[in-house]
C-alpha positions as semicolon CSV with decimal commas, in nm:
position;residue;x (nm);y (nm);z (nm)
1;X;-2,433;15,040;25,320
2;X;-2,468;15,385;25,393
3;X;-2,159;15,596;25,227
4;X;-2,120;15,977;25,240
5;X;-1,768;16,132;25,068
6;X;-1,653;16,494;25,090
7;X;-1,496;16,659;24,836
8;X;-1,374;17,026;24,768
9;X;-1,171;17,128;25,057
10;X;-0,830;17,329;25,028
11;X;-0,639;17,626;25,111
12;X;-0,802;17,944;25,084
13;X;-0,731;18,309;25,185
14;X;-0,925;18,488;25,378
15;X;-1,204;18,635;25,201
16;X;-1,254;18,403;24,951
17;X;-1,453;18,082;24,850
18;X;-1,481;17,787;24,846
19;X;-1,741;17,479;24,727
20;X;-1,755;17,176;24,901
21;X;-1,944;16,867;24,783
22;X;-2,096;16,518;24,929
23;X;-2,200;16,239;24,746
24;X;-2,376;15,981;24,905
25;X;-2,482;15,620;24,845
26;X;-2,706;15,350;25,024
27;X;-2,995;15,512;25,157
28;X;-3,288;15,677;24,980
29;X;-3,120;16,048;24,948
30;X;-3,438;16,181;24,881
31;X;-3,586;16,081;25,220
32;X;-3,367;16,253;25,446
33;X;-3,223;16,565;25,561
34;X;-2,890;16,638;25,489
35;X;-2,611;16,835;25,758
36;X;-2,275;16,955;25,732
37;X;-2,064;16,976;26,062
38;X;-1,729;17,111;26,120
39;X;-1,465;17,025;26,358
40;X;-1,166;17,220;26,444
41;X;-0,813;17,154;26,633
42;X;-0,940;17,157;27,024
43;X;-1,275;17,210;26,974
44;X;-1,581;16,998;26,956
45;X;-1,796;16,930;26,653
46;X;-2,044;17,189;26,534
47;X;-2,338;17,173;26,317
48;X;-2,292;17,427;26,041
49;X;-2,593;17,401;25,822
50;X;-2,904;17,131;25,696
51;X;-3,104;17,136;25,433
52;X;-3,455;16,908;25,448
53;X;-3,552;16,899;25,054
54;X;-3,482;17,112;24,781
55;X;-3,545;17,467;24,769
56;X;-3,724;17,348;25,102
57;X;-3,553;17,445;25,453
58;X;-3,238;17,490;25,521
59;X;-3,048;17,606;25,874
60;X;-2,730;17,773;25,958
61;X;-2,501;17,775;26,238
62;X;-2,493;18,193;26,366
63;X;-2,139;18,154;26,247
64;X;-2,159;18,109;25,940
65;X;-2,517;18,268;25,860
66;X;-2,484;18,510;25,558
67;X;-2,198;18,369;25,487
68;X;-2,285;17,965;25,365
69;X;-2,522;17,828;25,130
70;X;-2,605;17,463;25,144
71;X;-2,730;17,331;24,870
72;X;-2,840;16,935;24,698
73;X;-2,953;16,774;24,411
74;X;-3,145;16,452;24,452
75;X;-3,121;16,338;24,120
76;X;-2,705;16,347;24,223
77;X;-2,746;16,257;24,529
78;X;-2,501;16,502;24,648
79;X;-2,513;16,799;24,861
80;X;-2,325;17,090;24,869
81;X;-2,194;17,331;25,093
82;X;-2,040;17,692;24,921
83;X;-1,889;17,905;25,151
84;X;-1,817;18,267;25,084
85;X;-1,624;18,575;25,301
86;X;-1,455;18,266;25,486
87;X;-1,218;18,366;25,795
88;X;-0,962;18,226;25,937
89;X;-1,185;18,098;26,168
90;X;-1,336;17,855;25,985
91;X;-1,052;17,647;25,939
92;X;-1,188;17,282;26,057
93;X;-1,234;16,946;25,867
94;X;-1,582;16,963;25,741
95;X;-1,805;16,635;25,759
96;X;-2,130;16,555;25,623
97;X;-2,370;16,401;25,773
98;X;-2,714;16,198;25,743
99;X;-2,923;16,069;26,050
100;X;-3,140;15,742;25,986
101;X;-3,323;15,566;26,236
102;X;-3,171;15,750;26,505
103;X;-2,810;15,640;26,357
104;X;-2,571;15,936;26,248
105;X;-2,376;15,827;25,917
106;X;-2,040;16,070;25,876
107;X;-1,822;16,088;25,587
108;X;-1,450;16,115;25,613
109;X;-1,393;16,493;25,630
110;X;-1,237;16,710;25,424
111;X;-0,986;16,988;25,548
112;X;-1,062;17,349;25,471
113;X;-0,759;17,583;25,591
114;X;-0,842;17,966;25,603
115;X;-0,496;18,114;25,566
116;X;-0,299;18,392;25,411
């Protein structure tokens, strides 16, 4: 079965970095594009970037343009998300996320908290 698990998350002041991770199992990783969302206290779930293949396309949320990098490696099957110049703002559990056959798969979440 389809698996997807976040890693990385934390406390982080503002201004600084952070690296978040995804490894997922049960599908064909190679196949499919790969999203990270993010949800925050109140407000509803945004799409923060994708990535279709490697060194391929990738798409950012205007929020975070600039700012984000996502990232994978199919041979991990991971992706990554590393987030730099974070606000407070961007405080929200991140998610990852993969969409097969019309089906969205989500991971548990991980917590980032942008805080000084």
């Amino acid at each position: 079965q389809v698996q997807l698990v976040e890693s990385g998350g934390g406390l982080v002041q503002p201004g600084g970095s952070l690296g978040l991770s995804c490894a997922a199992s049960g599908f064909t990783f190679s196949s499919y594009a790969m999203n990270w969302y993010r949800q925050a206290p109140g407000k509803e779930r945004e799409l923060v970037a994708t990535i279709v293949r490697p060194g391929g396309t990738t798409m950012y949320g205007a929020s975070v343009k600039g700012r984000f990098t996502i990232s994978r490696d199919n041979a991990k099957n991971t992706v990554y998300l590393q987030m730099n110049s974070l606000k407070p703002e961007d405080t929200a559990v991140y998610y990852c996320n993969v969409r097969i056959s019309l089906r969205g798969y989500w991971g548990q979440g991980t917590q980032v908290t942008v805080s000084s």
